[in-house]
N, C-alpha and C positions, 0 to 999 in steps of 0.2 A: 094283285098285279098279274097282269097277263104276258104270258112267254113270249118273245119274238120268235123262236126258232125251236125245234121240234126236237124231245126228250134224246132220240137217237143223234141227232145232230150235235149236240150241246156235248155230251159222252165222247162222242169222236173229233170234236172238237179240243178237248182236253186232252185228250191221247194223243193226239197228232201233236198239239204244244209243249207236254209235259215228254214225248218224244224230241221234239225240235229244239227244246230247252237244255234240253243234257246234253245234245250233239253239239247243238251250236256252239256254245258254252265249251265244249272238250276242246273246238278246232280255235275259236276266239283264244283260249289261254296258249294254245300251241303257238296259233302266231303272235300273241304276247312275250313269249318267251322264244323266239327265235329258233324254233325247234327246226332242225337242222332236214328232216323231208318235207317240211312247208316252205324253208327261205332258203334250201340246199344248193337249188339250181340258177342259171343266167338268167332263166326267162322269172323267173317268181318275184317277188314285189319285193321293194325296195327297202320299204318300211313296215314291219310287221306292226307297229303298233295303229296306227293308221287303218291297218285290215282289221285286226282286234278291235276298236272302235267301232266299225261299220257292223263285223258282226256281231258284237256285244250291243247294238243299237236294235241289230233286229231277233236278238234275245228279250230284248224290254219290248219290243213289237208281241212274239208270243206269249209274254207275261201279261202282258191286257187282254189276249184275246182267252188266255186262261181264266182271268180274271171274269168276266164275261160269258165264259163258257160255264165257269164255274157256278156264278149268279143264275143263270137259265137253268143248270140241274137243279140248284135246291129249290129255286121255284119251281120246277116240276116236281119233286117230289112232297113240295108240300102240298101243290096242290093234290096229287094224287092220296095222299095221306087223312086232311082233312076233309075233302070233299067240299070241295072250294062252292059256295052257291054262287049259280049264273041268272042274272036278274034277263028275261025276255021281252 
């Protein structure tokens, strides 16, 4: 199997996700839970669950792209490993 995306890419693709995954995640439960500096103020949304939804939506967003990023590094490192032959 051949890689779409290049060994550095796929690395920092999982960082940035596996970063975006625990933020998003922290602020999704807050506004689950009515945490009082997300739903505090007049102007902030009405329905916290509703927010939590959207962003627990785009938590399963970076969970595929983890997922994905994750599948390109082990094909990279297998390929670097076993020395993949390339037919010419």
């Amino acid at each position: 199997m051949k890689p779409l995306v290049s060994a550095f890419n796929a690395w920092t693709c999982i960082a940035i996700s596996l970063f975006a995954i625990v933020i998003l995640s922290v602020i999704g439960s807050m506004f689950a839970n009515g945490h009082h500096s997300l739903m505090g103020s007049d102007e902030d949304p009405e329905d916290g669950g509703k927010v939590a939804a959207a962003v627990f939506g785009a938590v399963g967003v970076y969970g595929v792209f983890l997922l994905f990023c994750g599948c390109q590094a082990f094909v990279h490192r297998r390929q670097s490993r076993q020395g993949e032959i390339a037919l010419r």
